[in-house]
C-alpha positions as CSV (number, residue, x, y, z in Angstrom):
1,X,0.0,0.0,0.0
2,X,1.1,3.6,-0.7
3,X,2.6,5.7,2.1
4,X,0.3,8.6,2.0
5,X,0.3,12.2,3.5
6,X,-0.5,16.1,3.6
7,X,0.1,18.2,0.7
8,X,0.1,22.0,2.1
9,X,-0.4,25.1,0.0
10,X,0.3,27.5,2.0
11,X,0.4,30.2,-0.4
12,X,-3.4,30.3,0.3
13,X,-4.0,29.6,4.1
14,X,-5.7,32.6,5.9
15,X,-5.5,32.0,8.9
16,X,-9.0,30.8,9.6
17,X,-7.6,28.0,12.4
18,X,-10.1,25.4,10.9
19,X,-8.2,23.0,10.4
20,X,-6.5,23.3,13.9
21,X,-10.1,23.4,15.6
22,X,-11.3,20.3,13.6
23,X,-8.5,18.3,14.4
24,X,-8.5,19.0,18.0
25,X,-12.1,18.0,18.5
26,X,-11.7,14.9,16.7
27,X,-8.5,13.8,18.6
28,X,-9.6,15.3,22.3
29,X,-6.8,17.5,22.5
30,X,-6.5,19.0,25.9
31,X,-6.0,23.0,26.0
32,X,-2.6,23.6,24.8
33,X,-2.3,20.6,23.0
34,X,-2.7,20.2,19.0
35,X,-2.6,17.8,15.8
36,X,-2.1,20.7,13.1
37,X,-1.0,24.0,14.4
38,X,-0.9,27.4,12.2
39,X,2.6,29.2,12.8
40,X,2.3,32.7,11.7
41,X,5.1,34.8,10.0
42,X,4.7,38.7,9.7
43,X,3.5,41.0,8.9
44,X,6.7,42.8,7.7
45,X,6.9,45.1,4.6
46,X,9.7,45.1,2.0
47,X,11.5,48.0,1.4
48,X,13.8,47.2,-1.5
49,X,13.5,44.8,-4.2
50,X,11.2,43.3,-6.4
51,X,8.7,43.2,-3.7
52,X,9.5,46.9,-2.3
53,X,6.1,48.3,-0.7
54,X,4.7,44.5,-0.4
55,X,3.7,43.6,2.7
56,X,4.1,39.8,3.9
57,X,2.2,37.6,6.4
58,X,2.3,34.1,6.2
59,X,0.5,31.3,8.1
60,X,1.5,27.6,7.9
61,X,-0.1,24.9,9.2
62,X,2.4,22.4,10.7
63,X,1.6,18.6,11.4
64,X,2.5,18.1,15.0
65,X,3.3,14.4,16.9
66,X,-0.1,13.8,17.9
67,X,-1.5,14.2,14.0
68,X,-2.2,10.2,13.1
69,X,-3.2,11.5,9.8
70,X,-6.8,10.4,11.0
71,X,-5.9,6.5,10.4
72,X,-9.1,5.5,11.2
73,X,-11.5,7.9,8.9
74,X,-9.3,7.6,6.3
75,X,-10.1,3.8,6.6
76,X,-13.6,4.3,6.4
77,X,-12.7,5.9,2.7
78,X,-12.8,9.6,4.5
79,X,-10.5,12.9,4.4
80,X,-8.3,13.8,7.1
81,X,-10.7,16.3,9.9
82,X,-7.9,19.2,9.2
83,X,-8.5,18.6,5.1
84,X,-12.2,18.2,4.8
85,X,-12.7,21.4,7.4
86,X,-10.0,24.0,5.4
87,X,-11.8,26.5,4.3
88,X,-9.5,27.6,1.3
89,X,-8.7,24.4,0.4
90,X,-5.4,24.4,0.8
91,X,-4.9,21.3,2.4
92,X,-4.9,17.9,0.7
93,X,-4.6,14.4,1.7
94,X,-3.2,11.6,-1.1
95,X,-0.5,9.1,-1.9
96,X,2.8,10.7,-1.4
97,X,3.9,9.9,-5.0
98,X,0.8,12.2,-6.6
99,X,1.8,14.9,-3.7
100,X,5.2,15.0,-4.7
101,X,4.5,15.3,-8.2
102,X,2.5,18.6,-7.5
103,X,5.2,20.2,-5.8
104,X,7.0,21.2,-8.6
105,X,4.1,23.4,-9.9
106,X,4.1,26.3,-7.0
107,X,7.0,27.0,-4.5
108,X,4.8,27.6,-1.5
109,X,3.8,24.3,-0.5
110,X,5.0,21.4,1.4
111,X,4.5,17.9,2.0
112,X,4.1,15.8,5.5
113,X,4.1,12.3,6.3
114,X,4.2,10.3,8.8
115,X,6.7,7.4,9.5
116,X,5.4,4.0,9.4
């Protein structure tokens, strides 16, 4: 069977906390605790370059040690909590060969799995 995993575009996240919320309810996180946490870069504004005047603000979602990738929905033929609850759909769940071969098409995304 395929290894499978998290393709994250995080050009598009906004922020929304979704995904983190979802997750947390499904696993019964305790306060403090999370399967998917946003990180949040920014805001800053460029002054030179290309991107003078630009401002930047980023949030990622990261995959944390309690994320189980939701093992046993995704048994039951369904989508990850954090994936089927993000709200820009920037988060998708697939065989890691099909997730790598997206990665070349945009530069801000990533890819998580999780050891077997």
């Amino acid at each position: 069977m395929a290894q499978h995993g998290l393709l994250i575009d995080y050009e598009f996240c906004t922020g929304c906390h979704a995904c983190e919320v979802a997750c947390k309810k499904h696993l019964g996180l305790p306060a403090g605790e999370f399967g998917i946490k946003l990180t949040e870069t920014g805001p800053w504004k460029y002054e030179t370059g290309q991107a003078a005047g630009a401002w930047e603000w980023t949030w990622t979602p990261v995959i944390t040690k309690a994320c189980n990738l939701c093992e046993e929905r995704v048994a039951k033929g369904k989508m990850p909590m954090c994936v089927q609850h993000c709200q820009a759909k920037c988060l998708e769940y697939g065989p890691l060969e099909e997730l790598n071969a997206k990665l070349a098409a945009k530069t801000k995304q990533a890819v998580f799995a999780l050891g077997e």
